[in-house]
C-alpha positions as CSV (number, residue, x, y, z in Angstrom):
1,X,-26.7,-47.5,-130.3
2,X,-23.8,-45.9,-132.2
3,X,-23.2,-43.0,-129.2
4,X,-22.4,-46.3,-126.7
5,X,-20.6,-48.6,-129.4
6,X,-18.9,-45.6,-131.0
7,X,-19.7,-46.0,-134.2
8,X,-19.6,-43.2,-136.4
9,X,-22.4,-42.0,-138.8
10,X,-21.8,-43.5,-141.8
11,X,-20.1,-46.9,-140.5
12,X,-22.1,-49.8,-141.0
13,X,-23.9,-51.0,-137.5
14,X,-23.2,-54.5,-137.9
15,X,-20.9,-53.9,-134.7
16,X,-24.1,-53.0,-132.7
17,X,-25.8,-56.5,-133.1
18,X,-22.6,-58.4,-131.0
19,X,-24.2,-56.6,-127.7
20,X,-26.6,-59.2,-126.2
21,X,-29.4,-55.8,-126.0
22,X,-32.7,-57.7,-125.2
23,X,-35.4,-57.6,-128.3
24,X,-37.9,-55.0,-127.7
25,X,-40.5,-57.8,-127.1
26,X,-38.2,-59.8,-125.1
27,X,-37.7,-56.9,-122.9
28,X,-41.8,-56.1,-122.6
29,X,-41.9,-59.5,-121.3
30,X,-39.2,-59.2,-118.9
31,X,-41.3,-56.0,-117.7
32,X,-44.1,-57.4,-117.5
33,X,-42.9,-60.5,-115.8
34,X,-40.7,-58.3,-112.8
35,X,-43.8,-56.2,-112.3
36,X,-46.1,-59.4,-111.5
37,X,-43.2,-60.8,-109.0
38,X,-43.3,-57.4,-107.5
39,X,-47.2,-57.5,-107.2
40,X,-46.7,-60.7,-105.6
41,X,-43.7,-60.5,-103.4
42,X,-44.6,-56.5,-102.0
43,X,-48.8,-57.2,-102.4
44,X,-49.1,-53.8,-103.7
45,X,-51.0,-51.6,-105.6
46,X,-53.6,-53.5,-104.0
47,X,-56.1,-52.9,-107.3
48,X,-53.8,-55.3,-108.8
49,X,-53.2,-57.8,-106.1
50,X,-56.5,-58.4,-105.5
51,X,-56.8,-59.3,-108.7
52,X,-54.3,-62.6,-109.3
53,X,-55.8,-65.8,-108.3
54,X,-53.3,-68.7,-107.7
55,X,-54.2,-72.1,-109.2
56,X,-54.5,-73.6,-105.5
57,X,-57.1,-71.4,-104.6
58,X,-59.2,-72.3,-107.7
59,X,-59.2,-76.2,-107.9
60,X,-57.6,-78.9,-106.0
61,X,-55.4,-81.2,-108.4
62,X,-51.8,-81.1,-107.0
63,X,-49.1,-80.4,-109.3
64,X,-45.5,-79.4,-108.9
65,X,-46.5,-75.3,-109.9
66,X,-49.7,-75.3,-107.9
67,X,-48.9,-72.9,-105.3
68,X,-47.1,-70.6,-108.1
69,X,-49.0,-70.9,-111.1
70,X,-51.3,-67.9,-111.2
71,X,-55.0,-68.9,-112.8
72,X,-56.2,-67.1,-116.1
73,X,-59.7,-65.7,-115.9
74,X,-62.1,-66.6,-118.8
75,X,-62.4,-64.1,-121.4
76,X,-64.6,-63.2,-123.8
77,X,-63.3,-60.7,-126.2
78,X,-60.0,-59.9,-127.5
79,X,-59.8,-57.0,-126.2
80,X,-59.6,-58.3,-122.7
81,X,-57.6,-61.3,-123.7
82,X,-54.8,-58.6,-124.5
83,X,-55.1,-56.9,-121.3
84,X,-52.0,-56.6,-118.9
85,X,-54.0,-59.1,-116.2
86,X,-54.4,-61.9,-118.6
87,X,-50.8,-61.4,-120.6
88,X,-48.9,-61.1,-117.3
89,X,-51.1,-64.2,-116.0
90,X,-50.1,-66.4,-119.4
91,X,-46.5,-64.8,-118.8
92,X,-45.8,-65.9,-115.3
93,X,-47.1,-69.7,-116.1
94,X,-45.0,-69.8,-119.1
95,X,-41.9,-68.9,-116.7
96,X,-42.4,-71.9,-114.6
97,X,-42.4,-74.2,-117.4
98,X,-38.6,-73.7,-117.7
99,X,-36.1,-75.6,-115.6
100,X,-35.4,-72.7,-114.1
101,X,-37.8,-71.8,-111.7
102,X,-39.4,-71.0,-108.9
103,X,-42.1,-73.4,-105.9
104,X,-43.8,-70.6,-104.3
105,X,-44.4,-66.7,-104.7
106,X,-43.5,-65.9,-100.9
C-alpha cells in the first residue's frame, strides 16, 4: 500500500484507508461470486456445473428469483457446510436479494 500511495516508511498510513480497496472478505466474496456466474454463463469445468441445481428444477412455487436462485443441498457437517459449493450457493442467493439484480443466469 505505501509503494502505490507513496507513502514513505515512517509516515503514518492513514492516507492508505481514503482508497475504496475492497476488504479481504469482501473481495473473497466478490471471487467467489464471479467464479459461480462464470460456471453458469460458460457451463464449464463441467465437475462443477453439474453440480448447481436451480430452485426451478427442485420445487414448483413461483417466485420472482426462481429461475436464478441456485438451491443449497442439505448438509450434515460443518465441514461441508463450509465448502466452496454450499458458500458460493448461499452467496449467489444473497446477491439477488439486492435491488440490483439479475432474472435469469443465461
Amino acid at each position: 500500500m505505501r509503494l502505490v500511495t507513496g507513502v514513505r516508511k515512517f509516515d503514518p498510513i492513514t492516507p492508505c484507508n481514503n482508497l475504496e480497496v475492497l476488504k479481504v472478505e469482501d473481495r473473497r466474496k466478490f471471487a467467489v461470486t464471479l467464479f459461480t456466474w462464470k460456471i453458469h454463463k460458460f457451463n464449464v469445468p463441467n465437475y462443477l456445473y453439474n453440480q448447481y441445481v436451480l430452485m426451478s428444477t427442485v420445487h414448483s412455487r413461483c417466485n420472482r428469483f426462481t429461475n436464478a436462485s441456485l438451491y443449497i443441498p442439505r448438509y450434515r457437517t460443518e465441514k461441508y457446510g463450509d465448502s466452496f459449493l454450499i458458500n458460493s450457493c448461499r452467496l449467489w442467493n444473497d446477491l439477488l436479494l439486492h435491488p440490483i439484480c439479475i432474472t435469469t443466469l443465461t
